[in-house]
N, C-alpha and C positions, 0 to 999 in steps of 0.2 A: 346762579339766579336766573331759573326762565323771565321771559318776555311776557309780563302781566300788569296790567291796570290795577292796582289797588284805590277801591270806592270806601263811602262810606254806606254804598247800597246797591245789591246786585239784582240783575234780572236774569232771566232763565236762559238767556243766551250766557252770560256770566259764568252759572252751572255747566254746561256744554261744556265751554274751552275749558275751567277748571279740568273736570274729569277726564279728557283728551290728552291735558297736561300731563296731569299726575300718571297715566297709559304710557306717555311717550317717552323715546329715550330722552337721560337726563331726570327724567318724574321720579316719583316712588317706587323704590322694589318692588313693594309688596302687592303694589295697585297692578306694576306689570303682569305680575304672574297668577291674576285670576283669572278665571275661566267660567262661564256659566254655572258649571258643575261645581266649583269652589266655593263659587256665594250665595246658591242656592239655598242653604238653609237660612244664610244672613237676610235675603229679601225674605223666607217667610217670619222668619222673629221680627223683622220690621212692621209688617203688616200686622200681626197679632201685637204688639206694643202699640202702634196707633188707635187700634180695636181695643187694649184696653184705657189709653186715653179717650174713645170716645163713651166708654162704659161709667169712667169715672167723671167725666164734665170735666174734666179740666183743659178748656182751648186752646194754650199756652203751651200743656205739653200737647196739644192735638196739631197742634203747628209743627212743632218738632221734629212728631214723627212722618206728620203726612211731606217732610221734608227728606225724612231720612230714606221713607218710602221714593219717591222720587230720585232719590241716588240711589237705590239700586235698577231703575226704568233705565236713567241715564247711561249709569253705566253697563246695562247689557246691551245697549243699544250703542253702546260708542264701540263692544267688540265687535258686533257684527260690522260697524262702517269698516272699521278696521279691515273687515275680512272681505269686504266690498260685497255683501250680500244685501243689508237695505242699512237705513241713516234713520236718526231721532225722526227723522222731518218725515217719514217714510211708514213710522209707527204714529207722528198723530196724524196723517192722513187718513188713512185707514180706521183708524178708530173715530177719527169725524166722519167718514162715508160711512161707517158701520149706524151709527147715532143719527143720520138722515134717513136710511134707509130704511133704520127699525122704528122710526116715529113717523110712518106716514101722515095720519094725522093732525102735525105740527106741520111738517116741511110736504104735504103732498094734496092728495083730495079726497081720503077716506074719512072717514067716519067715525071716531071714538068719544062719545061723551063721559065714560068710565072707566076706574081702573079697572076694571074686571074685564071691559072691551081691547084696554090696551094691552092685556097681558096677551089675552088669548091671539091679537095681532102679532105680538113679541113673538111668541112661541111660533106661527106660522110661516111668518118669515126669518126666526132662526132655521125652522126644518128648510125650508128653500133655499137660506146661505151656505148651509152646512150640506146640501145634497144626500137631507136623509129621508129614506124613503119609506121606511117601516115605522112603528111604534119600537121596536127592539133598538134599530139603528140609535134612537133616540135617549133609551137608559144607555146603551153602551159607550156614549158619547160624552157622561158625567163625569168628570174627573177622576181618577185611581188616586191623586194624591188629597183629594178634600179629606180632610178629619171624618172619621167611618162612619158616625152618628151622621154628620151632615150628607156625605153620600147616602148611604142607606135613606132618608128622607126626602132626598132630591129624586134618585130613582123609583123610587114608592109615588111619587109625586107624577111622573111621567106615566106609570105603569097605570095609575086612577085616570086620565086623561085619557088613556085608549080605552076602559071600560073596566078593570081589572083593579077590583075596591070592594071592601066591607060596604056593604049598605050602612053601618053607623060603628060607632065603638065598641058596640058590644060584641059584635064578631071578633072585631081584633083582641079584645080582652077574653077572649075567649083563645084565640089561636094563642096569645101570651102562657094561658095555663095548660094547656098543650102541649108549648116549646119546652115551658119551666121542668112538666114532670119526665118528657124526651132527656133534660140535662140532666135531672136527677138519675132516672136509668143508665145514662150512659158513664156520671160518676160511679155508679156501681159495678161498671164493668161490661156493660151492655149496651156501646157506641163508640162512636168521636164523641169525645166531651168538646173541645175545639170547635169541632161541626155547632154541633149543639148548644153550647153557649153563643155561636156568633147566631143560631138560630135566633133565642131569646132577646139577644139585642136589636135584631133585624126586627121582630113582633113588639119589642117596647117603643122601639120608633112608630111604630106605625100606630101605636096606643096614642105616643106623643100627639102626631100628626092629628088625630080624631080630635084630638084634648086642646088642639091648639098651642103646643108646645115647644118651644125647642128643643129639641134632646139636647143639643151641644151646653146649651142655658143652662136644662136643668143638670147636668152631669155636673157641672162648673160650679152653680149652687151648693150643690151637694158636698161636694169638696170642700165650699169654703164651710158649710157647717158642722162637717167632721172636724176640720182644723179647731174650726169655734171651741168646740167640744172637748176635744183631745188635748189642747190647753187648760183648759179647766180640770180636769181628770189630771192632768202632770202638774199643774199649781194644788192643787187638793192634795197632792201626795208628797210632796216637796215641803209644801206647810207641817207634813208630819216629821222631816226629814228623813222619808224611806227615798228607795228609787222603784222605777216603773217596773224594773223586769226584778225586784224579788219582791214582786204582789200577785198572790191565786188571780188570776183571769178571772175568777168570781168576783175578789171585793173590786177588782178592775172594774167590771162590767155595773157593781151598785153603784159608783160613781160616774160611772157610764149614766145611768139613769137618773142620778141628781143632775147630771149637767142640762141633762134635756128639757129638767125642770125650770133651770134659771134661765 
């Protein structure tokens, strides 16, 4: 039995020793032997659970998970004390100095009466935090692991900020039928299709972008309204008591087209 206060309500120092605990000899196995590289996907499935509590309104699981979130901060922050490289207290410093420094405005004596004023501050003194000195420096500095859509539109987003942009949609809708017919050539044997389709994703992002879109949204849409769909089409066929894979792709596909109706 470690040495612990049981409450009937804890505070964030609470969280600390817990996770310390549970690290130290005597704690849990399982908790010893993680390593950044171990729970790495576990903190991004946290975040995207939160993400979809906040999609759905529901505050009670938004608690939940911006808690669960929070245990995996803690605990990569309790390996590094471990390894004596920086401490919890050391990660919200930093990210308070970070949040002073980029709201001059608030905490200093410049001048922002808009968001449009404070971004373009944002964005000025990230390139002076980050010691970037080009426009290139700047897309190269976007994450490799964000979700491709949201990359692809974060970089497109910088590259229009140095000058380097469609004057309106229609350009981009235009490079989109360009890339389309490049994919089609190359599925015929006349390319990278690979190339070529991350072409057409990279030019629908940027349709997005014009459109006021989110790629990542609309993809995620999209999804839920094939699902929508594709139950209906497998309740329609089940009601006959056939199954899915011995129906012609054709009556498949007229059912296809009643569902889209309902």
């Amino acid at each position: 039995m470690v040495n612990f206060e049981m409450k009937s309500h804890y505070d964030y120092e609470d969280l600390l020793q817990v996770v310390h605990i549970l690290r130290s000899p005597g704690g849990c196995p399982w908790d010893q032997e993680q390593t950044h590289r171990s729970i790495r996907r576990d903190f991004l499935e946290e975040a995207y659970e939160a993400a979809e509590a906040i999609d759905t309104g529901d505050t009670a699981l938004l608690r939940e998970e911006l808690g669960d979130v929070l245990l995996q901060v803690v605990f990569h922050a309790d390996i590094e004390s471990d390894a004596g490289r920086f401490t919890m207290a050391d990660v919200v410093d930093e990210v308070t100095k970070k949040m002073i420094f980029r709201h001059p405005h608030v905490f200093g004596e410049v001048q922002a009466d808009t968001t449009e004023q404070v971004l373009v501050n944002w964005d000025q003194l990230k390139q002076e935090e980050k010691a970037q000195k080009t426009a290139t420096d700047t897309l190269d500095s976007v994450a490799r692991t964000l979700p491709g859509l949201w990359r692809a539109e974060k970089v497109q987003k910088k590259a229009a900020k140095a000058g380097f942009d469609w004057a309106d949609i229609s350009g981009a809708l235009e490079k989109l039928d360009e890339e389309t017919a490049e994919l089609r050539a190359a599925v015929m044997g006349e390319g990278d299709v690979e190339e070529e389709l991350g072409d057409v994703l990279f030019a629908a992002v940027k349709v997005a972008r014009f459109a006021g879109v989110d790629p990542e949204g609309a993809i995620g849409n999209t999804c839920e309204k094939f699902i929508r769909r594709f139950r209906a089409v497998e309740n329609a066929v089940r009601e006959r008591g056939a199954d899915m894979k011995d129906l012609p792709l054709e009556e498949l596909t007229a059912l296809w087209e009643q569902a889209k109706q309902g």
